[in-house]
C-alpha positions as CSV (number, residue, x, y, z in Angstrom):
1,X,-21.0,-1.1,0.2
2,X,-19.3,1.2,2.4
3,X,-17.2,-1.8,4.7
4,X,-16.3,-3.1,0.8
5,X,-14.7,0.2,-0.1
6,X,-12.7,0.7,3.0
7,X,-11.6,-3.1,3.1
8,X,-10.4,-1.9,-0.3
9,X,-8.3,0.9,0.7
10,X,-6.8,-1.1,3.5
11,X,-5.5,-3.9,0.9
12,X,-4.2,-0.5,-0.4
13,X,-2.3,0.4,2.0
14,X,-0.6,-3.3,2.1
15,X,0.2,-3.3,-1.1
16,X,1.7,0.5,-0.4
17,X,3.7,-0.8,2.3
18,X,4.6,-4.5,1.4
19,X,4.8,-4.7,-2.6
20,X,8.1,-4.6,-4.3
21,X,10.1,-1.4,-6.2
22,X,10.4,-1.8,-9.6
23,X,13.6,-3.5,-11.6
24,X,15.5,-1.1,-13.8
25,X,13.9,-2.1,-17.4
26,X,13.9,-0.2,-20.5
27,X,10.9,1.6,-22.6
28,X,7.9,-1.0,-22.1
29,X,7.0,-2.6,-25.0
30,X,4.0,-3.1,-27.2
31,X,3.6,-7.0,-25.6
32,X,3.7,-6.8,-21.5
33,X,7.2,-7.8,-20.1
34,X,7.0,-10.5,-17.6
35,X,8.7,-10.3,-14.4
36,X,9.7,-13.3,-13.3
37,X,8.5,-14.4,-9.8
38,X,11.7,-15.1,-8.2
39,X,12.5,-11.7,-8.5
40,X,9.0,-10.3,-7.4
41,X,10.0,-12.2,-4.2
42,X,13.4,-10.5,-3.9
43,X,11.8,-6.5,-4.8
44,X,9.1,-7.5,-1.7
45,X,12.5,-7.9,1.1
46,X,14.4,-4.9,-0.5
47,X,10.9,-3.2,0.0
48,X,11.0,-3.4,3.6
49,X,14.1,-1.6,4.2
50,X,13.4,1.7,2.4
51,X,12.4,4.8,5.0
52,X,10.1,7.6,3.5
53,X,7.2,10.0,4.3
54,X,4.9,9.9,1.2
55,X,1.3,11.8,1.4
56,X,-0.9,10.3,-1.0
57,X,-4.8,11.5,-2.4
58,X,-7.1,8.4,-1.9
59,X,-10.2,8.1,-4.2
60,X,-12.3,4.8,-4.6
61,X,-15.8,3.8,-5.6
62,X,-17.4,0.6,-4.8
63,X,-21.0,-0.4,-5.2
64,X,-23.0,3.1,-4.8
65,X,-19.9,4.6,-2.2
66,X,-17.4,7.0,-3.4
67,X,-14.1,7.1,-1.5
68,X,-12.3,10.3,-0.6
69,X,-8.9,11.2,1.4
70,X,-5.6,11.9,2.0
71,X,-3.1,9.4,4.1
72,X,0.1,10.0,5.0
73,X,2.7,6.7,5.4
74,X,5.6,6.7,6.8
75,X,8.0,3.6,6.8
76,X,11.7,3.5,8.8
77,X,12.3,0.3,8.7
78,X,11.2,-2.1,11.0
79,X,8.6,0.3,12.1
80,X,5.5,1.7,10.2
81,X,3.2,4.7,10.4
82,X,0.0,5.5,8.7
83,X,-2.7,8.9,9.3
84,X,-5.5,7.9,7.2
85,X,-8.5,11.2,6.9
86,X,-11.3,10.3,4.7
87,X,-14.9,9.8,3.7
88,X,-16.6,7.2,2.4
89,X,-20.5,8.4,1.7
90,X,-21.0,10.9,3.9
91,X,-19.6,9.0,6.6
92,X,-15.8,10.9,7.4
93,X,-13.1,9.5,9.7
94,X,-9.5,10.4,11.2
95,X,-7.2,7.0,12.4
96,X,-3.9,7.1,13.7
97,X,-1.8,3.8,13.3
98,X,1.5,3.3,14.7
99,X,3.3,-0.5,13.7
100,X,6.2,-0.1,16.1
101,X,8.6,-3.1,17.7
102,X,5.7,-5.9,18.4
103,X,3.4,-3.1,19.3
104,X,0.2,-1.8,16.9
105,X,-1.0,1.5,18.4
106,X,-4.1,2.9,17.0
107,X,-5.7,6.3,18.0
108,X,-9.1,8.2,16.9
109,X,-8.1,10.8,18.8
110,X,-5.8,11.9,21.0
111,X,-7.5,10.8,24.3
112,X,-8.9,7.9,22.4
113,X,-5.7,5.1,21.7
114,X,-5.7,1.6,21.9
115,X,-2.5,-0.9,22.2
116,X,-2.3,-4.4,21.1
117,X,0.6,-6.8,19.9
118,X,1.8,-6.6,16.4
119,X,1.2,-10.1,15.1
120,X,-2.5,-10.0,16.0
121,X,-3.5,-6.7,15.2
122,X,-6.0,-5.5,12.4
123,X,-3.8,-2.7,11.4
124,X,-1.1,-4.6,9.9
125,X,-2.7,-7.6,9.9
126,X,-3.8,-7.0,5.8
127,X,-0.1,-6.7,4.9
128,X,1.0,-9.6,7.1
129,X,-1.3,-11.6,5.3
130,X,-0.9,-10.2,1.5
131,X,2.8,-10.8,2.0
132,X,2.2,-14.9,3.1
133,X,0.3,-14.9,0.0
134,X,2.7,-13.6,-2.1
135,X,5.4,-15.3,-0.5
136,X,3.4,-18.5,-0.2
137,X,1.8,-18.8,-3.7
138,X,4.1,-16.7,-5.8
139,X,3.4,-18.6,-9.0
140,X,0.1,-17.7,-8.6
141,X,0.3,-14.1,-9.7
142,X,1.9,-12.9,-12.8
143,X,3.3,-9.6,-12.9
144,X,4.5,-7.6,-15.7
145,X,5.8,-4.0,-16.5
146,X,2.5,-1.5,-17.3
147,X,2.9,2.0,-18.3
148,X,4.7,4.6,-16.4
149,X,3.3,7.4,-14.8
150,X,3.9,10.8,-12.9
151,X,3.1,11.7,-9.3
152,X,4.8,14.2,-7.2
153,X,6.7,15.5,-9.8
154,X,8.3,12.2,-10.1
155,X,8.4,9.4,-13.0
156,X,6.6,6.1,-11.6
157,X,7.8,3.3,-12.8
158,X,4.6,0.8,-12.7
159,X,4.3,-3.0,-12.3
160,X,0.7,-4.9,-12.8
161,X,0.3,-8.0,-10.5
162,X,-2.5,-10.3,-12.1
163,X,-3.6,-13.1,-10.3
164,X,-3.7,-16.1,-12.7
165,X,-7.1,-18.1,-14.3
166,X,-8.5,-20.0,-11.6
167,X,-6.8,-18.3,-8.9
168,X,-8.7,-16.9,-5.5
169,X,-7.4,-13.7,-4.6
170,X,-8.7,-10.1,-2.9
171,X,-7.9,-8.5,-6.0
172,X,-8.7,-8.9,-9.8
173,X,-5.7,-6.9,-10.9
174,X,-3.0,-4.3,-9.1
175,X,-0.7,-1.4,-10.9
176,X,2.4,-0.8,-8.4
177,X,4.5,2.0,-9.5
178,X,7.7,3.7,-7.6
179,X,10.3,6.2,-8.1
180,X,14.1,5.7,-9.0
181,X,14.5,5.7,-5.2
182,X,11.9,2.8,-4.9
183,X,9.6,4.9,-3.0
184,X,5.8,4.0,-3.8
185,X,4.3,6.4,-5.7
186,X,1.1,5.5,-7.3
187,X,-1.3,2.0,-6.5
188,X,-4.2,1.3,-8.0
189,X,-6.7,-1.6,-6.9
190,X,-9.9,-3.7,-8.5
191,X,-11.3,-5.7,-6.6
192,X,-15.0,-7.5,-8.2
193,X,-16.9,-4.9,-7.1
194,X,-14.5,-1.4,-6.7
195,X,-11.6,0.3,-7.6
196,X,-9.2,2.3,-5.3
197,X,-6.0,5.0,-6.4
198,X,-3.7,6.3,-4.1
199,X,-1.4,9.1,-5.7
200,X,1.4,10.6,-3.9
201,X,1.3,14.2,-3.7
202,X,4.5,15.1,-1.5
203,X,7.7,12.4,-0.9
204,X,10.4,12.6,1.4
205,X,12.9,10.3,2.0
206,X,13.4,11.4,5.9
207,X,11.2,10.6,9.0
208,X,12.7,11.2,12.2
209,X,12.7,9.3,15.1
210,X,9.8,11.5,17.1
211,X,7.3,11.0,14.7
212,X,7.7,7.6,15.0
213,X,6.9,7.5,18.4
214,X,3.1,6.8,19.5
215,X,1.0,8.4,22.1
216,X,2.2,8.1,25.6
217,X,5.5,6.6,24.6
């Protein structure tokens, strides 16, 4: 169940990078508050054009596997950034991913990098597709406002996404929750047979230009 658990985190880490800030909305109520999909769609392209550094604390379990890590993302718009360390079992590992221009690089090491073009690549390919879904079959989801939470000494304001009866999706349900800034803060993830939380620890709004730039570039 290992492969299950990571495939997990990296729907994770599209919804991190891809899925929308929240709408300014009062105290929740006792019944969920809808969001309406038309402005699901509009949160996703205001989404993309927010730059931060956030370091989040990854834990997961799926099938007998427990997930464990720490991944920082960075996002200045166009380009993307992600150092994922972790463990899943006692199996540990250290990626590099750099989305940048129509270029994915991805390094397990310093001496051990490997280039290929942004539309095809595995990296990014998970958002890519999560967002054609979304953008495709947005009346297949319904979202509504969930409880609030804090992270990073910072109030998340949290969204569920819910795929509706009948529908085929990777997930069974999603809690997205950002900051006043629209920075993502907290995600959590179920999938049929797992659960993965990513929980920001540190947030900056700044990333400069050289830590955008991959290996050899």
């Amino acid at each position: 169940m290992a492969a299950s658990v990571k495939a997990l985190a990296l729907l994770v880490l599209a919804l991190v990078a891809c899925a929308p800030p929240p709408a300014k909305v009062g105290p929740i109520a006792t019944r969920a508050q809808l969001v309406p999909t038309e402005t699901l769609l509009a949160l996703i392209e205001r989404s993309t054009k927010v730059t931060y550094k956030v370091t989040y604390d990854v834990t997961g379990v799926g099938g007998n596997q427990v997930l464990r890590g720490r991944w920082v993302i960075y996002q200045r718009p166009p380009d993307l950034r992600v150092d994922m360390a972790q463990a899943v079992g006692n199996a540990t590992s250290e990626t590099r991913t750099w989305a940048v221009g129509d270029t994915v690089t991805v390094c397990a090491s310093p001496a051990d990098c490997r280039s290929t073009a942004r539309a095809s690549a595995e990296a990014v390919g998970a958002g890519a597709q999560l967002d054609a879904v979304i953008r495709e079959r947005p009346y297949d989801f319904e979202v509504s406002r969930a409880e609030d939470q804090q992270a990073a000494a910072r109030t998340a304001f949290c969204y569920r996404i819910v795929p509706k009866p009948g529908v085929r999706a990777e997930f069974v349900d999603a809690d997205l929750c950002y900051g006043a800034d629209d920075i993502p803060l907290v995600v959590r993830l179920v999938s049929g047979d797992g659960e993965v939380r990513f929980r920001a620890v540190s947030v900056s709004d700044r990333v400069e230009p050289e830590e955008m730039r991959p290996p050899g570039r």
